[in-house]
N, C-alpha and C positions, 0 to 999 in steps of 0.2 A: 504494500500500500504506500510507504514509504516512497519509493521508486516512482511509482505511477505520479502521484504531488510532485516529485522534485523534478519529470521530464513536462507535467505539465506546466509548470511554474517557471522550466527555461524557455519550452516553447513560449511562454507568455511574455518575457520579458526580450526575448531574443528577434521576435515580428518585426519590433518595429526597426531594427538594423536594417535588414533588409528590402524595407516599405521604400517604393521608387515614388519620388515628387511630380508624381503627373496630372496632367488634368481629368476630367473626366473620361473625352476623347484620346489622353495621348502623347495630343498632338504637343507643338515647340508651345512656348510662349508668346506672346504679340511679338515682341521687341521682334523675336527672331524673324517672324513672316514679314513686317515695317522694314527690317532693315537698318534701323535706330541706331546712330551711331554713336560710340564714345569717345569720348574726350581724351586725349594723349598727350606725352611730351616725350622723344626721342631721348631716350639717356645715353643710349650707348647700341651701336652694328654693327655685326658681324658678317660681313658679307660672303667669306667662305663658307659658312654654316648655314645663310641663307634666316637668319635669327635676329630680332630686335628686344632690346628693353626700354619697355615702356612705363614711364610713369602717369596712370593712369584712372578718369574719376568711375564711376559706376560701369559695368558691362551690365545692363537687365539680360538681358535673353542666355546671359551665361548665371545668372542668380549673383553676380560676384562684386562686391564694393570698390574703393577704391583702393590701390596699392602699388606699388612698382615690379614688375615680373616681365620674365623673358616671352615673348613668342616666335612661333616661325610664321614666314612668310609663304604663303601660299603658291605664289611666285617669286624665286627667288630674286628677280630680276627687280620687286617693285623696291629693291633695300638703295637700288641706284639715284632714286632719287631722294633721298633724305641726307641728313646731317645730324650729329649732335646738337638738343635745343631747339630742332621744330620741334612746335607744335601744331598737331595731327589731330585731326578725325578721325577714327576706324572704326568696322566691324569684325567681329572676332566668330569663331566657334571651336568646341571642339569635338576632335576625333580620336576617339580613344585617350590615352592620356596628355596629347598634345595640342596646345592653342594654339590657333591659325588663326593670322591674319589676313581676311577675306579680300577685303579691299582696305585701302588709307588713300588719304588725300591731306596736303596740309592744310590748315584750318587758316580763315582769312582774319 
């Protein structure tokens, strides 16, 4: 009896680890379908790697506030036009455990 309480008390407390933040449907969030972009500022690229760090305010559509963190560039080629110190618009997502910069532009 013992046993049976103590697997039903892990399964109980263990659900919600595994509970995925979806909606109803599923589907992304607004931001992701709008295209919604965030706010950046270039700290630092790596053009070999194909990789930027950005300091950067809210991502919605990734759930994520603001912080400073590396991403890759979806095309390597868009690191060609930045510099340390713009500041950029971008949207982000990710795929599997890496953030991808979808598109950037710099910010007027």
């Amino acid at each position: 009896m013992k046993k049976l309480m103590f697997i039903a008390l892990l399964a109980l407390t263990a659900a919600p680890a595994f509970a995925q933040p979806t909606g109803s449907s599923g589907a992304k969030p607004a931001a992701a379908a709008t295209g919604e972009m965030a706010d950046g500022e270039v700290r630092r690229i790596d053009k070999s790697r194909g990789t930027v760090l950005l300091k950067h305010g809210e991502i919605k559509n990734l759930n994520m506030g603001g912080m400073t963190m590396s991403f890759k560039f979806k095309d390597p080629k868009m690191a060609e036009q930045f510099k340390e110190g713009d500041k950029v618009k971008f949207t982000a997502e990710q795929k599997g455990e890496d953030l991808i910069v979808t598109s950037i532009r710099k910010a007027p």
